[in-house]
C-alpha positions in Angstrom: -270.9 112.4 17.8 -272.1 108.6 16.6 -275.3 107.4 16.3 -276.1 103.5 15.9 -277.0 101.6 13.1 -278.2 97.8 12.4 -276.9 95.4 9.8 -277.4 91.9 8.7 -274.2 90.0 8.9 -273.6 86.3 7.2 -271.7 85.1 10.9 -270.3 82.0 9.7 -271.9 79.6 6.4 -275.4 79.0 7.2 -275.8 81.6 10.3 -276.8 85.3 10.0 -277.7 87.7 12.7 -278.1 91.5 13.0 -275.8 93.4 14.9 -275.7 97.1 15.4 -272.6 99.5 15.3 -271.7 102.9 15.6 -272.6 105.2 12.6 -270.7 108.4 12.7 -272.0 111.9 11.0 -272.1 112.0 7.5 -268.6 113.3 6.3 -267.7 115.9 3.6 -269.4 114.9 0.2 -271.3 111.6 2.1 -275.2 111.2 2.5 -277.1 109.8 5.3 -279.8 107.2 4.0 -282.3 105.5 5.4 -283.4 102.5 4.4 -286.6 101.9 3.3 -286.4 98.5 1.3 -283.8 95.8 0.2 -284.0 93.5 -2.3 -281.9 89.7 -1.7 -280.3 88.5 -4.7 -281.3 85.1 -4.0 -278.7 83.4 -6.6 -275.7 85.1 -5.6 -276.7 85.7 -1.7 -277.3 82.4 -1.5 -274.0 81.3 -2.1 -272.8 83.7 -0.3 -274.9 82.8 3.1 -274.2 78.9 2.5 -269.7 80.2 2.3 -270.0 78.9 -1.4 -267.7 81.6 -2.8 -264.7 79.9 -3.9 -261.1 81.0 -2.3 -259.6 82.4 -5.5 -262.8 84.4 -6.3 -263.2 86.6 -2.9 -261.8 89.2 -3.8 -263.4 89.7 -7.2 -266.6 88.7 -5.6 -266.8 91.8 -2.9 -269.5 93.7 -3.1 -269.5 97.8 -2.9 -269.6 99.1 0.7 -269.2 95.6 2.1 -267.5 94.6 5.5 -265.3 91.6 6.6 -264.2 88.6 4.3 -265.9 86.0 2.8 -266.7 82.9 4.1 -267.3 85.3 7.0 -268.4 87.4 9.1 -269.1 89.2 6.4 -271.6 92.5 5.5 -272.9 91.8 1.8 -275.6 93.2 -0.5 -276.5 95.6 -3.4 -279.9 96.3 -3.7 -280.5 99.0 -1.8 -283.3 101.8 -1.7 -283.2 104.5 1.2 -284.6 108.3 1.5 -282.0 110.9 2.3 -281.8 112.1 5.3 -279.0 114.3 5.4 -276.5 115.5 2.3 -276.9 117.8 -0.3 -279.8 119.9 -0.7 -280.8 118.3 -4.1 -280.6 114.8 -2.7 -282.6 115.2 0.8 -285.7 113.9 1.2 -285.1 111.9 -1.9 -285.2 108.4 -2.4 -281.5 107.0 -4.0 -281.0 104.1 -5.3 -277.3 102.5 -4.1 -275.4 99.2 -4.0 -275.5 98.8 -0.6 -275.7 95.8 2.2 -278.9 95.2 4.5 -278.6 97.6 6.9 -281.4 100.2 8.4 -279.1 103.6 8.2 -275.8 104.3 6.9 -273.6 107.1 5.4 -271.7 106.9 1.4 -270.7 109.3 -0.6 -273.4 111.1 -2.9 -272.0 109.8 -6.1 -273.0 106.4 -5.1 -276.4 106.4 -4.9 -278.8 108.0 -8.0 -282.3 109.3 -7.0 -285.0 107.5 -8.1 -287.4 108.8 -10.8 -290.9 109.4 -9.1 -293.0 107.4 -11.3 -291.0 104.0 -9.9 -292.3 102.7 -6.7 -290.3 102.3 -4.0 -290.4 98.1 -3.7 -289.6 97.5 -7.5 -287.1 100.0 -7.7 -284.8 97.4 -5.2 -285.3 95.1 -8.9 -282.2 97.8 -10.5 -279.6 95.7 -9.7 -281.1 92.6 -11.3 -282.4 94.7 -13.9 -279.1 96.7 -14.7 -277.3 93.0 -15.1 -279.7 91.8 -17.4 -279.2 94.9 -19.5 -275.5 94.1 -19.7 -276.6 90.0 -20.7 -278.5 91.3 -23.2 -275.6 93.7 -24.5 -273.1 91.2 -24.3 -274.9 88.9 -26.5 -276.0 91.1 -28.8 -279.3 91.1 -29.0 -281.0 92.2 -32.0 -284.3 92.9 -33.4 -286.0 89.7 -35.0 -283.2 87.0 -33.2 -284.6 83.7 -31.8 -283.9 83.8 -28.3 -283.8 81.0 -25.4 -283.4 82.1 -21.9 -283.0 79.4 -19.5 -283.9 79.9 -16.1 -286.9 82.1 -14.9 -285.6 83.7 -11.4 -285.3 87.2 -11.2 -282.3 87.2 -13.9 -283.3 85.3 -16.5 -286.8 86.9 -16.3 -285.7 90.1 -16.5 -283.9 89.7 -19.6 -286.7 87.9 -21.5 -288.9 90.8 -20.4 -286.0 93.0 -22.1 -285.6 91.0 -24.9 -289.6 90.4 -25.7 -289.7 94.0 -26.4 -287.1 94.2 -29.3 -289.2 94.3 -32.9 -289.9 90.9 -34.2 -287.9 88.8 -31.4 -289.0 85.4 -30.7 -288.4 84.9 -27.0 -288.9 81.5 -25.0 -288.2 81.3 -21.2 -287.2 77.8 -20.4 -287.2 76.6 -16.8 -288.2 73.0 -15.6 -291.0 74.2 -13.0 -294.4 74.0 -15.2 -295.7 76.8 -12.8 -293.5 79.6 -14.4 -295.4 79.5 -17.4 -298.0 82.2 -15.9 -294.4 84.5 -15.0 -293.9 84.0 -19.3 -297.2 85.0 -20.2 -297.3 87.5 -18.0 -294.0 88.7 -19.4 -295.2 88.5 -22.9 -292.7 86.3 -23.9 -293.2 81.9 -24.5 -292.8 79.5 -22.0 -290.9 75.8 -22.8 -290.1 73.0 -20.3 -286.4 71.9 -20.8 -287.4 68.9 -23.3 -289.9 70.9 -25.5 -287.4 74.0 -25.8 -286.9 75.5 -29.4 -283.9 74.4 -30.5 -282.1 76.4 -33.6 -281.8 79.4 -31.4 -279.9 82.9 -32.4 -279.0 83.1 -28.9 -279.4 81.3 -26.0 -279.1 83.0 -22.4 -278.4 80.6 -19.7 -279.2 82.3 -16.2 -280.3 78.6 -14.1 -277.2 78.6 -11.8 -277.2 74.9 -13.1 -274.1 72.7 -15.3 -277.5 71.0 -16.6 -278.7 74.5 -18.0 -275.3 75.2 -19.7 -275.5 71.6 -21.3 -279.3 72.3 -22.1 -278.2 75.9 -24.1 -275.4 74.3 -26.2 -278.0 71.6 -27.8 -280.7 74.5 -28.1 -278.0 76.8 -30.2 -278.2 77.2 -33.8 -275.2 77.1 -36.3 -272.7 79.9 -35.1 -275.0 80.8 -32.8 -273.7 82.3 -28.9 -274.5 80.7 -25.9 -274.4 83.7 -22.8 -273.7 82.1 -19.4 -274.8 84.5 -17.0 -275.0 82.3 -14.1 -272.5 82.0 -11.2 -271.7 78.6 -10.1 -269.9 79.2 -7.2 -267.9 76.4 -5.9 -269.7 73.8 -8.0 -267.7 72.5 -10.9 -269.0 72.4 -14.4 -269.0 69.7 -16.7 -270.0 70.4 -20.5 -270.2 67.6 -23.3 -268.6 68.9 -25.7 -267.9 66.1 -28.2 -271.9 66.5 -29.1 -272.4 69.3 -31.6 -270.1 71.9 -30.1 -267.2 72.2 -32.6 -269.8 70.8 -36.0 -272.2 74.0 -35.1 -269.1 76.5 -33.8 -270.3 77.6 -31.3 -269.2 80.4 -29.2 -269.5 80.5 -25.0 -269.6 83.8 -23.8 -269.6 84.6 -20.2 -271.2 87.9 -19.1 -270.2 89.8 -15.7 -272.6 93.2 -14.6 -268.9 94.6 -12.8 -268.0 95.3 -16.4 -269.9 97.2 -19.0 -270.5 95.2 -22.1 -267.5 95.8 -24.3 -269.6 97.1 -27.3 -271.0 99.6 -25.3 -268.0 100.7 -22.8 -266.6 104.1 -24.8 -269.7 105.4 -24.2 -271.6 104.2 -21.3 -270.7 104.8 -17.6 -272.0 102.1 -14.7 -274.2 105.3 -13.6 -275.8 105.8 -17.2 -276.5 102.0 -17.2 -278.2 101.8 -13.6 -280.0 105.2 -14.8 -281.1 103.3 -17.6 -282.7 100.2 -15.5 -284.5 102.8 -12.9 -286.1 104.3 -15.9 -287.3 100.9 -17.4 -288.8 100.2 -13.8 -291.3 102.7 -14.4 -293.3 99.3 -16.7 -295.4 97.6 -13.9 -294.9 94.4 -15.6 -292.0 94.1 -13.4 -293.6 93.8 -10.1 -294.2 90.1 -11.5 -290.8 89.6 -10.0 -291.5 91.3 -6.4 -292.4 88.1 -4.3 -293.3 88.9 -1.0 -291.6 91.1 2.0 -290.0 90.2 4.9 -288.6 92.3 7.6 -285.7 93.3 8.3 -285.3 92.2 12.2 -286.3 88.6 10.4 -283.5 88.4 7.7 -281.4 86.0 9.4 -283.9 83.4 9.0 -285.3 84.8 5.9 -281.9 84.1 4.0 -281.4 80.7 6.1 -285.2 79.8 4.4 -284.0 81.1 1.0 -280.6 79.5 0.9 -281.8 76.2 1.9 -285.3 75.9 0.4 -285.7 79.1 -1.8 -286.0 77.0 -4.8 -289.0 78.9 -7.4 -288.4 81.7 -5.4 -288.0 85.5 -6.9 -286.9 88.7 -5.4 -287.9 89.1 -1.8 -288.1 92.4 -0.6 -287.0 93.5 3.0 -288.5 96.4 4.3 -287.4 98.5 7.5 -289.4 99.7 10.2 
C-alpha cells in the first residue's frame, strides 16, 4: 500500500516546482506527519535555490532527510512542524518538531522529530532551527554576563542571537545592520540598534551573521583588544576578502567560525543535538519572537515564493509556509 505525497524540489538553479511521489506506510519505529507549517531559511535556502553551494561543500552541506544532489534536483529544508498522524501512541496527534524538507506528508523515524511544548504556537515553533543555531553562536563565543556585544546583521540569525544575548545580566547588546528600518526589530528585541558607521567599537564580542565579506571586515574594526570575532554566516561560493594588515595582529584577534551541525565544543560532553533543539522549543514559548515571523505563503506557491526570496528577499525574515 502507498499513498502520495507533495514536495518542493529546487529543479535546476533558479527553478523550483512541486512534484508529488509515492509515500509508503510508516515502517517499524517511523511516524507519519503531517505538515502543518514550514519555515524557509532564507540565507542558506537561498544559496541553495540560486546552485550557490560550492562543489567541495555538497556533501557537508546536505541537509537531514534530503533527496537528490546539489546544484540539483534536489529536496532541501529543516524547519519543519507537522501533527502526527500515525506512530506511537505518545506521539499521535501531537505536533513534532523535525528537520525536514517542504513537503505536505511524509514518514521518519520517531527519534527525529521532538513534540512541541503546548504553550509554543505552531508558526513560531518553525523559528527552532534558527533559534537552536543561534544558541550554538552564542556558546561558541562565549558569551557572558556583562560582555559588550555587536551582532551584525538583523535577519532571522543574527536577531535571534541578540534576543538571546540581551537577556544575559548586564550585557550590552547592539544589532548592527545597514537598513535604518531594523531599528524598530532592535527595540522590539530589547537590545540597541547601530548603522554600520555609528557601530560601538571596543566590543567583547562581535557576532557577524550578514552573509556579507563587508560584515566580516566591519566586526574586525568593531573588536576590542583580544576580543573574538564569531562568523556565523555562510558565504557560499562568494570569496572573502579580509584586511588584515589594519589592526588584526596589534589587537590579536581571534576568528572563530561557528557551525549548528556541531555542538559547541564547551558544551559537547554534556549536551546532545536533541537537548539543544529541546532547549530552543522551550525558549519559543517568549512571544517576542514572533517579531521574526514575516508573513505566510502557501505551499502550492513555494516555487515562486523562493524564486521572490532568492532574487529580491533582501530585509526579509522568516517566511512561513503553511499547508492546506
Amino acid at each position: 500500500m502507498s499513498d502520495v505525497a507533495r514536495a518542493f524540489w529546487v529543479a535546476a538553479p533558479g527553478q523550483g516546482e512541486i512534484r508529488s511521489m509515492p509515500l509508503a506506510e510508516p515502517g517499524s519505529g517511523e511516524i507519519r506527519v503531517r505538515m502543518l507549517a514550514s519555515g524557509i531559511s532564507r540565507g542558506t535556502e537561498a544559496l541553495v535555490f540560486r546552485g550557490g553551494v560550492p562543489a567541495s561543500q555538497h556533501q557537508a552541506m546536505r541537509c537531514p532527510f534530503q533527496d537528490g544532489d546539489f546544484p540539483g534536483p534536489v529536496k532541501y529544508g529543516y524547519s519543519a512542524v507537522g501533527l502526527v498522524e500515525a506512530g506511537p501512541d505518545t506521539l499521535v496527534g501531537r505536533r513534532v518538531f523535525c528537520l525536514y524538507p517542504h513537503q505536505d506528508r511524509f514518514n521518519l523515524p520517531a527519534v527525529a522529530a521532538i513534540a512541541i511544548p503546548d504553550a509554543v504556537p505552531t508558526r513560531r515553533a518553525v523559528l527552532a532551527a534558527n533559534l537552536e543555531t543561534a544558541l550554538n553562536g552564542l556558546w561558541d563565543g562565549a558569551a557572558m554576563p556583562g560582555s559588550r556585544i555587536a551582532v551584525i546583521g538583523a535577519g532571522v540569525v543574527g536577531g535571534l542571537v541578540a534576543t538571546v544575548a540581551t537577556r544575559l545580566p548586564g550585557a550590552e547588546v547592539t544589532l548592527v545592520d545597514r537598513d535604518p528600518a531594523r531599528r524598530a526589530l532592535a527595540e522590539a528585541l530589547g537590545c540597541r540598534f547601530a548603522l554600520p558607521d555609528a557601530a560601538p567599537a571596543d566590543q567583547d564580542l562581535v557576532i557577524q551573521a550578514s552573509g556579507t565579506p563587508a560584515g566580516l571586515a566591519l566586526a574586525l574594526r568593531l573588536a576590542g583588544l583580544e576580543a573574538t570575532v564569531l562568523d556565523m554566516s555562510w558565504y557560499g561560493d562568494q570569496p572573502v576578502t579580509l584586511p588584515l594588515g589594519e589592526a588584526f595582529h596589534a589587537k590579536r584577534l581571534t576568528i572563530r567560525a561557528s557551525q549548528v551541525g556541531m555542538v559547541a565544543p564547551a558544551q559537547r560532553p554534556r549536551w546532545t543535538h536533541r537537548r539543544r533543539l529541546a532547549l530552543a522549543l522551550d525558549l519559543l514559548t517568549d512571544p517576542v519572537y514572533d517579531h521574526f515571523l514575516d508573513g505566510d505563503s502557501a505551499f502550492a506557491d513555494l516555487p515562486e515564493t523562493m524564486a521572490r526570496l532568492a532574487n529580491d528577499g533582501a530585509g526579509a525574515l522568516c517566511r512561513v509556509v503553511v499547508y492546506p
